[in-house]
C-alpha positions in Angstrom: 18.2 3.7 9.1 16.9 6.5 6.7 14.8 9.0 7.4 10.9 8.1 7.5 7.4 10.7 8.0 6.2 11.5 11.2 2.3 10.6 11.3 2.1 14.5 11.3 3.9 14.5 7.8 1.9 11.7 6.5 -1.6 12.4 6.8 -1.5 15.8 4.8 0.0 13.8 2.0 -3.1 10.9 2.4 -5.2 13.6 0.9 -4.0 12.3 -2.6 -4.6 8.4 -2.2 -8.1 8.3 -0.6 -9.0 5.5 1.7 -5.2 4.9 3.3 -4.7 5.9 6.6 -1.5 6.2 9.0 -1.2 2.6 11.2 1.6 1.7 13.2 4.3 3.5 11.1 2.8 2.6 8.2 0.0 3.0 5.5 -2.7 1.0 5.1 -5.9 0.5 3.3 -8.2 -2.5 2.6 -9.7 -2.9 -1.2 -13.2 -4.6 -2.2 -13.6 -6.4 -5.1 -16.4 -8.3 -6.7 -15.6 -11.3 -6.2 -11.9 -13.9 -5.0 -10.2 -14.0 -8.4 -10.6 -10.4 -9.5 -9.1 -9.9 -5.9 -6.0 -12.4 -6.5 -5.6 -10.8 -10.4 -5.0 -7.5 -7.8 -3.0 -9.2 -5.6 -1.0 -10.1 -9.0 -0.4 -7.1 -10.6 1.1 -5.1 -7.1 3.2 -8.1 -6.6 4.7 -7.6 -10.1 4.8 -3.9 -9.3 6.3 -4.3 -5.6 9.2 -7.0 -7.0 10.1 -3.7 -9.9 10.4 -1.3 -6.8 12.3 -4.1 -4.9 9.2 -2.6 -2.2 7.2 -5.3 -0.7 4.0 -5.1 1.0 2.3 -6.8 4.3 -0.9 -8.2 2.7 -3.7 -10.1 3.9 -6.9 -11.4 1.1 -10.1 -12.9 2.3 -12.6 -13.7 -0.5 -13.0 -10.6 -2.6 -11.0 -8.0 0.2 -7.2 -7.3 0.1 -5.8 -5.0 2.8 -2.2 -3.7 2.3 0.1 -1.9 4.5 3.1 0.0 3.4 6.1 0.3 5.6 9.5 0.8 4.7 10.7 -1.4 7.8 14.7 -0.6 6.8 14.0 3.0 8.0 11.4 2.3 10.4 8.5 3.7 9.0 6.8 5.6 5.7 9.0 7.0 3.5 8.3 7.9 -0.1 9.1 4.6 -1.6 5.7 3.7 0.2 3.7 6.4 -1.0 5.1 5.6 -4.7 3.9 2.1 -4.0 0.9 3.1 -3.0 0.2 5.3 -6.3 1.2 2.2 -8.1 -1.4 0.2 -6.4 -4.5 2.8 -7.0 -3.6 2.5 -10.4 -4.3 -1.2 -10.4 -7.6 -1.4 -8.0 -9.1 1.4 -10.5 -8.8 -0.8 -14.1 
């Protein structure tokens, strides 16, 4: 196991990705989009992203709303592969 953030240690750096939030060893934050397929062209683009970073997220899309959570489960919790993820993925859900 690597090391991994203590909540403590992740919430100060949460600052610079508004909208996640520390769950269960992890990072998480749901995304709203107009309307199903803009959601699932999202969906898309992390997945190509996640599969370069050899970094997959826990996912779940109903209609137009995408939550992701972020947890480097190798190492038991956040590490900064998630948090680069997660930089990756605002990138995205702003275009």
């Amino acid at each position: 196991m690597g090391y991994h953030y203590s909540e403590e240690e992740v919430k100060p750096r949460l600052v610079f990705l508004p909208g996640w939030r520390f769950s269960s060893n992890g990072i998480q934050k749901e995304f709203e989009f107009r309307d199903f397929v803009t959601a699932f062209g999202f969906i898309t683009k992390v997945a190509m992203e996640a599969e370069k970073a050899d970094h997959h997220p826990e996912w779940s899309n109903v209609w137009n709303k995408v939550t992701i959570r972020l947890s480097t489960h190798d190492s038991g919790g956040v590490t900064d592969k998630d948090f680069q993820l997660a930089e990756t993925i605002e990138r995205h859900a702003n275009k």
